[in-house]
C-alpha positions as CSV (number, residue, x, y, z in Angstrom):
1,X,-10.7,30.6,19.3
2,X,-14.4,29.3,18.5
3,X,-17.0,27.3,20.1
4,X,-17.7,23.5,18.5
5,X,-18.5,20.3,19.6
6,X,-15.6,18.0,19.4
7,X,-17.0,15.5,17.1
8,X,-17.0,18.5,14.3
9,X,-13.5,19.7,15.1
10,X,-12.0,16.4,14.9
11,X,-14.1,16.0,11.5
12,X,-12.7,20.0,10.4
13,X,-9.2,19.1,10.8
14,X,-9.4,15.6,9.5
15,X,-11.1,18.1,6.2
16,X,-8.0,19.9,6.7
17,X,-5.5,17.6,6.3
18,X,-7.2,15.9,3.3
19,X,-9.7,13.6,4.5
20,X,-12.7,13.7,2.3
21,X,-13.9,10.1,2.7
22,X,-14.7,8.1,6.5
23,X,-14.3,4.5,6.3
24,X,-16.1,2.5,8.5
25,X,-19.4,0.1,10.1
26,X,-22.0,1.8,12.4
27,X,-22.3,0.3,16.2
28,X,-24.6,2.0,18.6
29,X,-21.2,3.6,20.4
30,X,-20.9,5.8,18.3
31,X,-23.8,7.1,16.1
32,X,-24.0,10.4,17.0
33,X,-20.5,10.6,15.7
34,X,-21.4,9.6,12.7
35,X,-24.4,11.9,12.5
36,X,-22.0,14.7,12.6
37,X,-20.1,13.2,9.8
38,X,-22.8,13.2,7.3
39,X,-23.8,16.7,8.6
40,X,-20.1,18.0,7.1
41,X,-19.8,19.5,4.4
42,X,-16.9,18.1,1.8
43,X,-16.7,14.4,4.0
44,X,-18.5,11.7,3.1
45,X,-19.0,8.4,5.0
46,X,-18.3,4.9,3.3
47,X,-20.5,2.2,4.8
48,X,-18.6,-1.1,4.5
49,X,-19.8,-4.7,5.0
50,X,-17.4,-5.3,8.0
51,X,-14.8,-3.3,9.5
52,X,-11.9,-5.6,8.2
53,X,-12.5,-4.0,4.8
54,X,-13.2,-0.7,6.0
55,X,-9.5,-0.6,7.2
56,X,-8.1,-2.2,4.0
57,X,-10.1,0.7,1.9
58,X,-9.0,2.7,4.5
59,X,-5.0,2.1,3.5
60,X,-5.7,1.7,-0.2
61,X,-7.3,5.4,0.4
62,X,-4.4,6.9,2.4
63,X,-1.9,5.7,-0.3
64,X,-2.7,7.8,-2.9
65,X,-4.7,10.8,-0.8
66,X,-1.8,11.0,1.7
67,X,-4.0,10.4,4.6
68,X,-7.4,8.7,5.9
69,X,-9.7,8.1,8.3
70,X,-12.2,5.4,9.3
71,X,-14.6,4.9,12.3
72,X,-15.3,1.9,14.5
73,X,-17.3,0.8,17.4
74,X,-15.1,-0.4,20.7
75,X,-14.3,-3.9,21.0
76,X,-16.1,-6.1,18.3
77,X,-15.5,-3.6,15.5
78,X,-12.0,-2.3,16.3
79,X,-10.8,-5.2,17.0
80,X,-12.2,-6.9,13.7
81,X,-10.4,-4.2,11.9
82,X,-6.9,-4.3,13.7
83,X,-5.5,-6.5,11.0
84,X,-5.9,-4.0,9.2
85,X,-4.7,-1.3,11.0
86,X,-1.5,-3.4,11.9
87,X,-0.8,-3.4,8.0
88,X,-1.1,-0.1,7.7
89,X,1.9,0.4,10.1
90,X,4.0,-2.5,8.6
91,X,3.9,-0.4,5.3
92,X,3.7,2.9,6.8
93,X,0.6,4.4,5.8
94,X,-1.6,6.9,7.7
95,X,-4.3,5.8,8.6
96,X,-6.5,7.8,11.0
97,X,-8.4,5.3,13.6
98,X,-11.6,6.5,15.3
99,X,-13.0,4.3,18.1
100,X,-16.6,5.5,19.3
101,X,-16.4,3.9,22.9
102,X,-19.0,3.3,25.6
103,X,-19.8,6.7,27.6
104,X,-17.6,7.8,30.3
105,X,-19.9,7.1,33.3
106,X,-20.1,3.9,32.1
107,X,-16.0,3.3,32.2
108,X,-15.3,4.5,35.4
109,X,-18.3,2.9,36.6
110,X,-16.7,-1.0,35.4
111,X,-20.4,-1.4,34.2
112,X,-20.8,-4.9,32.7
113,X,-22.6,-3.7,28.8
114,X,-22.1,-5.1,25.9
115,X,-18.8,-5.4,23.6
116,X,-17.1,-6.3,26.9
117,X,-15.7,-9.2,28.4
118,X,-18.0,-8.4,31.2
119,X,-15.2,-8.0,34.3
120,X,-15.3,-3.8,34.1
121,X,-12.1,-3.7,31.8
122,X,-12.6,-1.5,29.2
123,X,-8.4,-1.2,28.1
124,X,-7.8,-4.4,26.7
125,X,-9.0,-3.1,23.0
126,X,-7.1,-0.1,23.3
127,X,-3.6,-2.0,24.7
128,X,-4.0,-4.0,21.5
129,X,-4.2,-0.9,19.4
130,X,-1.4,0.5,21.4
131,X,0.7,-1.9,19.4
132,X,0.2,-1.0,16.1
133,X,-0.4,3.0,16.3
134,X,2.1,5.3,17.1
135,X,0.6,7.4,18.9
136,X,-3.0,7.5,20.9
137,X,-5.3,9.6,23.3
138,X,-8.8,9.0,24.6
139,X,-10.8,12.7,24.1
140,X,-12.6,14.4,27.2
141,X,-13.7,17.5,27.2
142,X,-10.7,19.1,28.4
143,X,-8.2,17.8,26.5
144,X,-10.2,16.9,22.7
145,X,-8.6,20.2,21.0
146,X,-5.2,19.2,21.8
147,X,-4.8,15.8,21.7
148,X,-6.6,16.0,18.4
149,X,-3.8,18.0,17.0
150,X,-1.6,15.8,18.9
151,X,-1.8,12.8,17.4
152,X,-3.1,13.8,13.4
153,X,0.8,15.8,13.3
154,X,1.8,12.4,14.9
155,X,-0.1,10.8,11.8
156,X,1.5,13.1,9.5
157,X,5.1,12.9,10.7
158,X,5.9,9.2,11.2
159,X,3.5,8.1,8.5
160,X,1.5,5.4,10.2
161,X,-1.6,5.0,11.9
162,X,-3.2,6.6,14.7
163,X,-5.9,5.9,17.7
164,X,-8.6,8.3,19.1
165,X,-11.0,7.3,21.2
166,X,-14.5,9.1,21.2
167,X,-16.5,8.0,24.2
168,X,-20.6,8.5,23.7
169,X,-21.1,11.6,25.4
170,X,-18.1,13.4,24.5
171,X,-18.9,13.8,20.8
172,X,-21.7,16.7,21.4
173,X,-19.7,18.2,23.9
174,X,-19.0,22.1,23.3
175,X,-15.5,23.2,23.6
176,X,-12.9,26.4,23.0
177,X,-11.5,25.2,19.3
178,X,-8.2,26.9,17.7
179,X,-9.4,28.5,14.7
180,X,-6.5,28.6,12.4
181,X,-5.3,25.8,10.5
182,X,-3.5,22.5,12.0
183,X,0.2,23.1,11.0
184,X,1.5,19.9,10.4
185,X,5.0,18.4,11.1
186,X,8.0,17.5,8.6
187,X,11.3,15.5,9.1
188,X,13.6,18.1,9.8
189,X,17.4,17.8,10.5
190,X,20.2,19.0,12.7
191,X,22.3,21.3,10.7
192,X,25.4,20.3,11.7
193,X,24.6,16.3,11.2
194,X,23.7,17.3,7.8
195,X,26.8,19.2,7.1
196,X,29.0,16.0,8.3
197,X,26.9,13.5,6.9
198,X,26.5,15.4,3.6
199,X,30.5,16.2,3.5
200,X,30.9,12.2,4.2
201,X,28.5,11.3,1.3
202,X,30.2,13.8,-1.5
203,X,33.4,12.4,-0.9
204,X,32.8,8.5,-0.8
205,X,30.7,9.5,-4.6
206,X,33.6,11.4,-5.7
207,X,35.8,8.4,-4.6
208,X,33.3,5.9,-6.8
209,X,33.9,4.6,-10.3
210,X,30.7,3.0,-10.0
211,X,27.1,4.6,-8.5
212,X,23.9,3.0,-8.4
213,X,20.4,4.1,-7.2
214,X,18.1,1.6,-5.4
215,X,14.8,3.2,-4.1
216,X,12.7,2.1,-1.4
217,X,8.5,2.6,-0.6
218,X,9.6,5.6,2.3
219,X,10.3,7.8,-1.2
220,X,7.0,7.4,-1.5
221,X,5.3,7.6,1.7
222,X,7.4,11.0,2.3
223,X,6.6,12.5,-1.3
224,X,9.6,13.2,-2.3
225,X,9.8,11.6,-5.8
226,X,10.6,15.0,-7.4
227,X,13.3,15.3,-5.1
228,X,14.6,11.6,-6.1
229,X,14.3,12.5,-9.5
230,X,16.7,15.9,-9.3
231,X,19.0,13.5,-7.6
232,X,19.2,10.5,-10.1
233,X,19.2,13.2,-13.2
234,X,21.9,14.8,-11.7
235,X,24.1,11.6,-11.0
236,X,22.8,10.1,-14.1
237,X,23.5,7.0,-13.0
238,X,21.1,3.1,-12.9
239,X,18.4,3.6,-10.9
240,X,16.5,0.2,-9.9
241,X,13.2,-0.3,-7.2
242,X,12.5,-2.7,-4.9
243,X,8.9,-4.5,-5.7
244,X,7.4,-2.7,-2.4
245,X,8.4,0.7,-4.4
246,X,7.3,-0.2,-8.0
247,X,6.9,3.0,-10.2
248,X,8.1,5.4,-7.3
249,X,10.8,6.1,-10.5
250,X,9.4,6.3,-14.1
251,X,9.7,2.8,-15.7
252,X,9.9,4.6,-18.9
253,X,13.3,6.6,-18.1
254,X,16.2,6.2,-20.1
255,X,17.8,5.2,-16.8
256,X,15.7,2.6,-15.0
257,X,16.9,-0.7,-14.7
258,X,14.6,-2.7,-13.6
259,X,13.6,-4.1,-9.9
260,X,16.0,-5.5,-7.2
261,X,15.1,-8.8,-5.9
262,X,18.4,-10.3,-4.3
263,X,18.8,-13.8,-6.9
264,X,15.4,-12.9,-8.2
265,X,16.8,-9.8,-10.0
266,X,17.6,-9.7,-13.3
267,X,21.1,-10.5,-14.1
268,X,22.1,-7.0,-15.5
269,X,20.3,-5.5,-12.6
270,X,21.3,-7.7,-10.1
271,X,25.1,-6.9,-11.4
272,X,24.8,-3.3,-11.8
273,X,23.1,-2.6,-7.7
274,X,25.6,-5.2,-5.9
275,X,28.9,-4.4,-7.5
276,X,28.3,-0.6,-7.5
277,X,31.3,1.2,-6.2
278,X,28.6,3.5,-3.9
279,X,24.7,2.5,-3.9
280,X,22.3,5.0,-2.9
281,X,19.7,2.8,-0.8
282,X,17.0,5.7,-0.7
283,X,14.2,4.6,1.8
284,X,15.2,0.9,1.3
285,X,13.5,-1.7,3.8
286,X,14.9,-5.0,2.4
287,X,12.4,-7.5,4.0
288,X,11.8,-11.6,2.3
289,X,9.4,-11.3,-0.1
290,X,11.1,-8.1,-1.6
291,X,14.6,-9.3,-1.6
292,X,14.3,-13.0,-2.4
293,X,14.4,-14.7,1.0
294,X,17.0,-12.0,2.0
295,X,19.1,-12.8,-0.9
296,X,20.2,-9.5,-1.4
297,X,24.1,-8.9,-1.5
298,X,25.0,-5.9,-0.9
299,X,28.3,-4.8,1.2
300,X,26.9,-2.2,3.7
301,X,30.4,-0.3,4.0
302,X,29.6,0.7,0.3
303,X,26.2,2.5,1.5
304,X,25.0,5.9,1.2
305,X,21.3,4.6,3.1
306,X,18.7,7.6,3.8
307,X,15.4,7.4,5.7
308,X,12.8,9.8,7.0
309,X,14.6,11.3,10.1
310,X,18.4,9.3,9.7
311,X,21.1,8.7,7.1
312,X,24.1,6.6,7.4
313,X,27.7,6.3,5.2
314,X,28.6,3.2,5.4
315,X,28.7,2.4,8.8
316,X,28.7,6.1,10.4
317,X,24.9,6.5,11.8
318,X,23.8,10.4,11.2
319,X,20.5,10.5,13.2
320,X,18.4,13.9,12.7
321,X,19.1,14.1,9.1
322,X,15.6,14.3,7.1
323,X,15.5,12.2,3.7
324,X,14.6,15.5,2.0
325,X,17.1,17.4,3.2
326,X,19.9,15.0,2.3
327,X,18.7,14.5,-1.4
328,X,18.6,18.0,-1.9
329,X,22.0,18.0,-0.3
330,X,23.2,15.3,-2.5
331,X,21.8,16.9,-5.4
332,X,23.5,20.0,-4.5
333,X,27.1,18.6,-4.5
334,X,27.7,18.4,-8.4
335,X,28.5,15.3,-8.0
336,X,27.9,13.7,-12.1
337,X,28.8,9.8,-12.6
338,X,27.6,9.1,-15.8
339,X,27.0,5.5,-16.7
340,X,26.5,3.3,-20.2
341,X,23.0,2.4,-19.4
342,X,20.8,-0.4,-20.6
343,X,17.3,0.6,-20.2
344,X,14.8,-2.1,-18.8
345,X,12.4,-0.7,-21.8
346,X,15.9,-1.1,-24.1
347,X,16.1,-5.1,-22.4
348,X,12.6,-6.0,-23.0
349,X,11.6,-4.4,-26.7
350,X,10.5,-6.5,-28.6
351,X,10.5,-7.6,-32.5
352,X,6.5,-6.9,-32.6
353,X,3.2,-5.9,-30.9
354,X,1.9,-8.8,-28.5
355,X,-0.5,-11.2,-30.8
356,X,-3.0,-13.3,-29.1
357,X,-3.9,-16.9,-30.7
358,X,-6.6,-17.9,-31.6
359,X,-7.7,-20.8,-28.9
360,X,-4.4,-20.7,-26.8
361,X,-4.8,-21.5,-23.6
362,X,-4.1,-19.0,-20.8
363,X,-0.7,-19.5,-19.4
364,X,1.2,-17.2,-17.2
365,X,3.6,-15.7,-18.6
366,X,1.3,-15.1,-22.0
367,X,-1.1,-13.8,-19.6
368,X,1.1,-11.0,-18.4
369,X,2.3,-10.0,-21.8
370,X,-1.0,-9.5,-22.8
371,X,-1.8,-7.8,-19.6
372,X,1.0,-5.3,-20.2
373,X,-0.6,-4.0,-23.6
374,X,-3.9,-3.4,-21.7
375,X,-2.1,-0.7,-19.7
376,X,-2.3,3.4,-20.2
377,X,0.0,6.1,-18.1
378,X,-1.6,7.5,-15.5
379,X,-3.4,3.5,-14.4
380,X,-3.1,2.8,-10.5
381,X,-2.6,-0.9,-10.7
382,X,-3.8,-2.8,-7.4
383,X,-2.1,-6.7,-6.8
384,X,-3.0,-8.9,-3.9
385,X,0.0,-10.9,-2.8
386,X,0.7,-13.7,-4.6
387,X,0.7,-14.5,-8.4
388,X,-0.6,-11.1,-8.5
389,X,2.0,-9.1,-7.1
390,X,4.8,-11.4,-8.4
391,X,3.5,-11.2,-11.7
392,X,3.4,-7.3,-11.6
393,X,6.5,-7.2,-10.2
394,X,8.7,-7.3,-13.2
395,X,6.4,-5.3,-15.9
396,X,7.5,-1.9,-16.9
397,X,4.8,0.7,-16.1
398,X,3.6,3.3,-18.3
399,X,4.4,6.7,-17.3
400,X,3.0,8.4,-14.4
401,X,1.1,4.8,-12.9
402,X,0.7,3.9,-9.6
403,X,1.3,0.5,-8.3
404,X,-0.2,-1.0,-4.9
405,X,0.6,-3.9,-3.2
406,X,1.6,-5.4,0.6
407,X,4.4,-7.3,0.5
408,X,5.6,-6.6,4.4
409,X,2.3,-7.4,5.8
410,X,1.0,-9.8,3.1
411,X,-2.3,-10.2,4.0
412,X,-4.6,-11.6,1.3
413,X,-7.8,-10.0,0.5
414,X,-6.1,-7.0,1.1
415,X,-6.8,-5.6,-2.4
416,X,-10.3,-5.5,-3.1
417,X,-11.5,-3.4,-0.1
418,X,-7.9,-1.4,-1.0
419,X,-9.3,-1.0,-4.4
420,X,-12.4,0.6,-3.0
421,X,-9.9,3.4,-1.1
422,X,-7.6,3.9,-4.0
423,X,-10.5,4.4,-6.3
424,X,-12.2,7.2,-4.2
425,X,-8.9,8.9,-3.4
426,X,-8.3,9.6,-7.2
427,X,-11.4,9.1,-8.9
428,X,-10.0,10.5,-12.8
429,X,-7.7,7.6,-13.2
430,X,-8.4,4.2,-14.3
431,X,-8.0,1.8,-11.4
432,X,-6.9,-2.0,-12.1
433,X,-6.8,-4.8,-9.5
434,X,-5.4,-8.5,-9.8
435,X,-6.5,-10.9,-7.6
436,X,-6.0,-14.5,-6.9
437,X,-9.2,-16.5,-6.4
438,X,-8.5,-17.3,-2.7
439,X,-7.8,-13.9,-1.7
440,X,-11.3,-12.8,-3.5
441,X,-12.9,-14.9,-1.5
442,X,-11.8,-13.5,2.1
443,X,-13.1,-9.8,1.1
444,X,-15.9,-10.7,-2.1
445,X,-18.2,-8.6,-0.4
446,X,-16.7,-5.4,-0.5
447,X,-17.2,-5.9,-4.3
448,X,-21.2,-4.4,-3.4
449,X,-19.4,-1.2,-2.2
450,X,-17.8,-0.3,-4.9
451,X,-20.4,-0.7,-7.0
452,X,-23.0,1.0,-4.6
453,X,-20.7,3.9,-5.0
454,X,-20.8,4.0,-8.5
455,X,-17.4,3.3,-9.1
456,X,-15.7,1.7,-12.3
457,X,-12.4,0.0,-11.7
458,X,-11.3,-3.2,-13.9
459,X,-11.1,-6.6,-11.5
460,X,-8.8,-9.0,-12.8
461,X,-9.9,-12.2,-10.8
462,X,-7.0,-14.7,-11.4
463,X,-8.8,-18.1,-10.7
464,X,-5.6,-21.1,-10.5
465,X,-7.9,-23.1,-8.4
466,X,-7.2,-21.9,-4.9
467,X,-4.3,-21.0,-3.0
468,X,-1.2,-21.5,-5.4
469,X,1.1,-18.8,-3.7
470,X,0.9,-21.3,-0.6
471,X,1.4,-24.6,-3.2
472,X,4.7,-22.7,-4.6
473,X,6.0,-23.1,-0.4
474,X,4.4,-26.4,0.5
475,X,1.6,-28.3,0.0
476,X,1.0,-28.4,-4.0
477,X,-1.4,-30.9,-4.1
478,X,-2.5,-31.0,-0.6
479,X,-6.5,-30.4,0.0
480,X,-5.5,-27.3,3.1
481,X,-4.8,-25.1,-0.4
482,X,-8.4,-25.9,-2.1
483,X,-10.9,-23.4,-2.2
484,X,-14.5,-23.5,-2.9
485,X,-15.5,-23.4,-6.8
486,X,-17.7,-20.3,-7.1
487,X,-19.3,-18.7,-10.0
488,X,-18.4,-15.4,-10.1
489,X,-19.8,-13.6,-12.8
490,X,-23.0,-14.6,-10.7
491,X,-21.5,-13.4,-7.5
492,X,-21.3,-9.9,-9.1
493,X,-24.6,-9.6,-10.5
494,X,-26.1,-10.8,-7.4
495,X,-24.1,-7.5,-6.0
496,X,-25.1,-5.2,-8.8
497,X,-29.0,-4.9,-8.9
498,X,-28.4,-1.6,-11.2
499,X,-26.9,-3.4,-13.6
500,X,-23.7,-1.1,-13.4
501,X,-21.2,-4.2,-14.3
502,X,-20.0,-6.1,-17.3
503,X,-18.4,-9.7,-16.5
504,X,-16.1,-12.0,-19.2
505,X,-14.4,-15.3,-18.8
506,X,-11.2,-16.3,-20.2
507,X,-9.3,-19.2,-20.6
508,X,-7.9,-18.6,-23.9
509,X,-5.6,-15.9,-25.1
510,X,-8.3,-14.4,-27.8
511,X,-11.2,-14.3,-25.2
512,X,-8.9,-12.1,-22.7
513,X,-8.1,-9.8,-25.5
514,X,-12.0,-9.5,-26.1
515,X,-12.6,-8.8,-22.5
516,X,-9.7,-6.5,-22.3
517,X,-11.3,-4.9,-25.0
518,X,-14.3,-4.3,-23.5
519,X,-12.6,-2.9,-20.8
520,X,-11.5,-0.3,-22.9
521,X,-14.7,0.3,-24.6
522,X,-16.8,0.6,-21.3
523,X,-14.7,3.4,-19.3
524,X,-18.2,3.9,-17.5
525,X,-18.5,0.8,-15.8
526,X,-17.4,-1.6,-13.8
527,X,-15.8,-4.8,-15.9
528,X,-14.8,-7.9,-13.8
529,X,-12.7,-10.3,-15.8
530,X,-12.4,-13.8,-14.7
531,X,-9.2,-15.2,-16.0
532,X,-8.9,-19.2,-15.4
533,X,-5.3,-21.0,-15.4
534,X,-3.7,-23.9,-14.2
535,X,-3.3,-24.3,-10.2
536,X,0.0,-24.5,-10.8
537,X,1.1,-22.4,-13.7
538,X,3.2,-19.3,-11.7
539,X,5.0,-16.3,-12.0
540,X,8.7,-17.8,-12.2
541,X,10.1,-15.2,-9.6
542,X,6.9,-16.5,-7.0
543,X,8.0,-20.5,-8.4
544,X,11.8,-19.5,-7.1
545,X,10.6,-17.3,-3.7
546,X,8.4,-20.4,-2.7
547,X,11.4,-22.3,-2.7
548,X,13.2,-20.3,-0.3
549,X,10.2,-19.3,1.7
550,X,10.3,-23.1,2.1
551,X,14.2,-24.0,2.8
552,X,13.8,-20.5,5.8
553,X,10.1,-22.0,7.0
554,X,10.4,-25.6,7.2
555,X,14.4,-26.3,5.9
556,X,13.6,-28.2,3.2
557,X,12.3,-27.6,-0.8
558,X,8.3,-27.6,-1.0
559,X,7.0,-31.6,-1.4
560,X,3.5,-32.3,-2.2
């Protein structure tokens, strides 16, 4: 045991468990705090221009860094930043949430300050929170070292975001601190329900003439892509990814298939995941916009499904069986179904190198070809929802990338200020985010972060002329999907007065390859690319989901 305050021990084990960065926007609830945070060694704090986008860096962050942390004030600023928050759960990412609250005199007194409603409640913040974090406590003296390691293991384990609450005077307060480090919790399983389930599993493989593999994001969220691999290997069967697990699997391997869309898929892919004898649904959510409009069809009795803390065979529920420990399980049976496998790199070679012309205009699906040869291994690619993400959806990665999107949540503008977090998380890869011009325009500002940081991702701003994900559902020429026209190679150098950014515009095929090309050539800075396209011209796969988005929404094909 040692003597701290408990503003520095939350801040040592936050160190511990990886944070290095502090998302967040000062209020005057909780400055002190954040005094001690720039007093820490090895954390340093990320100003943002409004909390909204310090919880979107904040979940770009705890993607690739495995956790994060951001800090808000009570009321105006944690509520401004619940959305969020409440995307960070949808798509299970960790996301640590620090509310500096009004001092604890001042509660129990019902005093009528500022941030309030002005009736003495103080809870109604905190029961919204409640809703979207999985676990929460409100520090005191007494209890800060404890529920601190409470609810970051809660973090850890479940993979979603947590609340503490650090009233004014509690953050200099001295207390008696555990000095060893926070052990962390893991899935783990009952022995004897991974026995049954594992017995259940090798024989309904063994019985197969057919095996598939479909993974799913929790593969990803857990860490456990090595274990997926051994597994796949092993069965050397088709392996196929939902969108909302892109590159989880290399895209590169002799036996990735593609994605898994429901009637979006690929026909070969499509075929090989619904009429497998037993598919492996690894950490599968099958949600809309991943499946199609839930046009998946897949017969659940033929079902080996595993999750963080459950797996089912068919429709025999075995809860208390990790996902890691039934991999290695799996892996461990000898079960080998070799398969004639048609590559998704084998489906889509082509006779030569992509050629731009001279003076074609921009179209969609040139645009993406082109945009395929502009990536390396080892790029995190970042794509708001929309043509973005749909676009993406289908390209084969190079080895060892990273994709990032929010298909569950789906919240545009998510990107940018996601872009900021993924960027700081692993600063020695080359960061690329699409965007549409109407989701730019919710979160623009956050484009003055990252270059106040000094950061050099490539920006991809897709401008179709507003909102054309929403014209593919309803509404294609209807004035609700305009935007504003904006300029925005002057938007950028109004946010860069140190001249750390390059800017190009394309509307032909030969002035993106010039701007890709300075992309390439400028490693060092910042390049924003504006790429200009018809307000209608779409992915086809977003074209067909809009349709079904609009027969579920509003029973009927999109109209004008």
């Amino acid at each position: 045991m040692g003597v701290c305050t408990v503003g520095d021990y939350l801040l040592r084990r936050l160190q511990e468990i990886g944070v290095r960065h502090v998302f967040g926007v000062p209020g005057d609830y909780q400055l002190e705090f954040l005094d001690q945070v720039e007093a820490m060694d090895g954390i340093d704090w990320v100003g943002n221009c409004n909390e909204l986008n310090a919880a979107y860096a904040a979940d770009g962050y705890g993607r690739l860094n495995g956790i994060a942390a951001l800090v808000t004030t009570f009321g105006v600023g944690e509520l401004s930043a619940l959305n969020g928050i409440a995307g960070a759960y949808a798509e299970s990412v960790p996301v640590v949430s620090i509310v500096g609250t009004p001092a604890t005199f001042v509660v129990e007194g019902k005093q009528k300050v500022h941030h309030t409603a002005g009736d003495g409640d103080f809870t109604r913040a905190a029961k919204c929170a409640g809703e979207y974090t999985v676990a929460q406590a409100i520090l005191t003296r007494d209890n800060a070292a404890s529920e601190i390691d409470r609810v970051l293991r809660f973090c850890w384990l479940l993979k979603r975001p947590v609340y503490i609450v650090v009233p004014s005077d509690v953050a200099y307060e001295t207390i008696e601190a555990p000095a060893a480090p926070l052990a962390l919790l893991e899935p783990s399983s009952d022995p004897r329900k991974l026995e049954k389930f594992a017995g259940q599993a090798r024989d309904a493989l063994r019985a197969a003439r057919s095996v598939a593999v479909l993974v799913g994001p929790e593969v990803d969220r857990y860490h456990l892509t090595g274990q997926l691999m051994e597994l796949a290997e092993r069965i050397a069967c088709p392996v196929a990814c939902l969108s909302n697990a892109k590159g989880v699997f290399p895209e590169d391997h002799d036996q990735f298939i593609g994605g898994y869309a429901g009637k979006l898929s690929d026909a070969y892919v499509r075929e090989s995941i619904e009429n497998a004898d037993c598919l492996l649904a690894l950490g599968t959510q099958f949600t809309d916009s991943v499946t199609g409009g839930f046009s998946q069809n897949i017969d659940p009795s033929r079902v080996i499904a595993l999750h963080p803390t459950g797996a089912a065979v068919g429709n025999t529920q075995y809860a208390h069986v990790s996902m890691k420990d039934a991999l290695l399980a799996l892996a461990g049976t000898g079960i080998h179904k070799p398969s004639a496998i048609t590559s998704l790199l084998q489906r889509r070679a082509r006779g030569q190198a992509y050629e731009p012309v001279r003076s074609a205009r921009l179209v969609q699906e040139r645009f993406w070809e082109q945009f395929q040869a502009f990536l390396e291994p080892g790029d995190v690619v970042i794509a708001d929802q929309g043509t973005a993400y749909y676009g993406c959806a289908e390209l084969p990665l190079p080895r060892d990338c990273t994709f990032v999107g929010q298909p569950l949540w789906g919240s545009i503008g998510y990107t940018l200020p996601a872009l900021l977090g993924t960027t700081l998380a692993a600063p020695g890869r080359r960061h690329i985010l699409l965007i549409g011009d109407g989701s730019f325009q919710l979160t623009a500002q956050e484009l003055s972060t990252v270059l106040r940081n000094g950061l050099h991702p490539v920006i991809i701003l897709i401008n179709n002329d507003g909102y054309t994900v929403e014209r593919c559902i309803l509404g294609a020429d209807a004035s609700y999907n305009n935007i504003a026209t904006w300029r925005y190679d002057r938007l950028v150098e109004a946010f860069d007065p140190q001249d750390l950014a390059i800017t190009a515009k394309a509307n032909t095929e030969d002035t993106l390859a010039a701007a890709f090309a300075a992309a390439k050539s400028n490693r060092d800075r910042l390049v924003f690319v504006e790429a200009v396209m018809e307000r209608l011209d779409a992915p086809e796969s977003l074209v067909k989901l809009g349709k079904a988005f609009a027969t579920a929404d509003y029973h009927h094909a999109p109209v004008s």
